[in-house]
Every structure is written in structure tokens, then in C-alpha cells.
C-alpha positions in Angstrom: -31.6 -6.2 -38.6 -32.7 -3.1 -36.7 -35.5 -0.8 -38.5 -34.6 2.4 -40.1 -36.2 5.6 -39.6 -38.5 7.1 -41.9 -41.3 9.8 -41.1 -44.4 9.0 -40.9 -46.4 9.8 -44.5 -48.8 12.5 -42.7 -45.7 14.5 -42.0 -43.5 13.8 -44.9 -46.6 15.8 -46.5 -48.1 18.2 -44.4 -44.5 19.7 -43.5 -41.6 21.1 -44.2 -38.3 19.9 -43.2 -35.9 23.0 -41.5 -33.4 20.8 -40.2 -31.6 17.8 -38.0 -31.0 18.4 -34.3 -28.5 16.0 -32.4 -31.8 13.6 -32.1 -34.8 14.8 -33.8 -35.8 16.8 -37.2 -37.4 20.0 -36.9 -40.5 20.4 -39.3 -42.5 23.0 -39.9 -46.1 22.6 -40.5 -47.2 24.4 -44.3 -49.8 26.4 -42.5 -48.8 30.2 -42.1 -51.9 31.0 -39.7 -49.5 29.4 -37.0 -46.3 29.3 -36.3 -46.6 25.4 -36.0 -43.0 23.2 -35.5 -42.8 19.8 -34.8 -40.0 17.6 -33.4 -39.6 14.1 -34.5 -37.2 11.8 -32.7 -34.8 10.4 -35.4 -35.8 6.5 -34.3 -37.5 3.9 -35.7 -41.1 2.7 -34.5 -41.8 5.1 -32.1 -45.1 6.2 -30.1 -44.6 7.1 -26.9 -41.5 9.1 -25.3 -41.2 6.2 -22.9 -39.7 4.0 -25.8 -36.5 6.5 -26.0 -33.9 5.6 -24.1 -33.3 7.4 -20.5 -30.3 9.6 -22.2 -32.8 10.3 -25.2 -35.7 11.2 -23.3 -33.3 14.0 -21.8 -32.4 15.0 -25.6 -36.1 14.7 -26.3 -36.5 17.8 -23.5 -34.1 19.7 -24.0 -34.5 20.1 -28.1 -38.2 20.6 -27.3 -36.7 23.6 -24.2 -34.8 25.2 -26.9 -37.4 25.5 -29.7 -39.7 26.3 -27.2 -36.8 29.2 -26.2 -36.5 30.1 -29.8 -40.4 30.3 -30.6 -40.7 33.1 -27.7 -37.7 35.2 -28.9 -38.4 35.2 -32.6 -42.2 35.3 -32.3 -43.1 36.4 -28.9 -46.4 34.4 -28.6 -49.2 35.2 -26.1 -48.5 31.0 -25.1 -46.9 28.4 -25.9 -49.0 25.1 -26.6 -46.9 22.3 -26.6 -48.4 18.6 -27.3 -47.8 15.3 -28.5 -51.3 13.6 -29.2 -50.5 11.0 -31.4 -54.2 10.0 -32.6 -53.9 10.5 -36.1 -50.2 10.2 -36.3 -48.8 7.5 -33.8 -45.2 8.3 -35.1 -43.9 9.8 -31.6 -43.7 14.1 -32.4 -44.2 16.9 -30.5 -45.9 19.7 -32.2 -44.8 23.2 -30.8 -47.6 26.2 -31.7 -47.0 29.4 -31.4 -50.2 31.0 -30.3 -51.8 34.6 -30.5 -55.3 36.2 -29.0 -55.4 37.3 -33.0 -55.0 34.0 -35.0 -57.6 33.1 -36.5 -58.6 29.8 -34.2 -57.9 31.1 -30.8 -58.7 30.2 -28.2 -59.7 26.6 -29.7 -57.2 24.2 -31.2 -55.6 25.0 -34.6 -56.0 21.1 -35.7 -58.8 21.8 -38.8 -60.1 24.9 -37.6 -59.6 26.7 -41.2 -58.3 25.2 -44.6 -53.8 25.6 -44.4 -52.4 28.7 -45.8 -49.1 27.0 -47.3 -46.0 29.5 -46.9 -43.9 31.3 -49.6 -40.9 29.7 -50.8 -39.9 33.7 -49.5 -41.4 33.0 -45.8 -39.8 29.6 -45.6 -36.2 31.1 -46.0 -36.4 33.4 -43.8 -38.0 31.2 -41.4 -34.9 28.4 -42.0 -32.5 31.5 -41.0 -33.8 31.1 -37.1 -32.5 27.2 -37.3 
């Protein structure tokens, strides 16, 4: 019996679920300092992009192409920081940050700078209309 995907604890709670892509679910990350995303391959027991399939690793790129697409139209960020570290989280993801000279962390890493500003119920909606 194969193993069924579920998403990994950390994520299930530090994020909100926009929606289901053809292979992995877009999250957002309850910290309106950022605009923070995260795309989570739809497989079970995964950690490193190598363990998708050749066809899936193509998905994997062009899902994290077109957020990255959408990220620069909607929020026109001064860069794009695109990662997937895995330390804390081995669950394969790839966070997507949207970053500004005027957030509060640049230029250092958003990961614990400042305590999470969680978004609106308001803010989230409109957010969910880009996906």
C-alpha cells in the first residue's frame, strides 16, 4: 500500500491553504510582514525535488515560474527570494517571498526576524482572488 499525502504539522499550522495546483498546494504563510507562499508537492514522503519523478520535477518548475510570475505582477517586489531549505521542515516545499527595501527584516532573512503578524480574514480574501 502506497503512503498518502498529508502536510507536514509545521505547515498545516503556520499556513494558510489558497489552493491545489495540477501538482502542488499553494499555502500562504499567516505572516502579513511578507508576502510569503509556499508550494508543496502533492506526494507522499518527500525531501528533496530529486524524489519527483522527471515529468514532476518539470511541474515542480513551472508552478514555482508561475507563482513566481504572479508574485511580481500583483506585488511588484524589489526581488524575489526563492528557497527550499528543508532544516526544520524536511517535507519537500518551496517557500516563495516577496521581498521589499521597506519590510521590516530586509536585507536579512524573514525566518524569526519579528514575532508573525497573522492576516485578516479581509486580507486573506482578497489575497485568494489572485489564485
Amino acid at each position: 500500500m502506497s503512503a498518502v499525502f498529508s502536510l507536514a504539522p509545521e505547515l498545516a499550522r503556520d499556513c494558510i491553504e489558497l489552493t491545489d495546483w495540477p501538482l502542488c498546494k499553494v499555502l500562504l504563510m499567516n505572516d502579513s510582514q511578507y508576502p510569503w507562499f509556499i508550494l508543496v508537492p502533492r506526494e507522499a514522503d518527500l525531501k528533496e525535488s530529486i524524489d519527483l519523478s522527471e515529468q514532476q520535477q518539470i511541474v515542480l518548475m513551472q508552478e514555482s515560474a508561475k507563482l513566481s510570475h504572479l508574485l511580481k505582477q500583483v506585488f511588484n517586489p524589489d526581488k524575489l527570494n526563492i528557497a527550499a531549505l528543508g532544516n526544520m521542515v524536511p517535507q519537500l516545499h518551496i517557500h516563495h517571498i516577496a521581498r521589499f527595501k521597506t519590510d521590516p527584516a530586509w536585507p536579512a532573512p524573514v525566518w524569526g526576524r519579528y514575532p508573525a503578524r497573522p492576516y485578516s480574514d479581509q486580507q486573506i480574501a482578497k489575497l485568494k482572488q489572485h489564485f
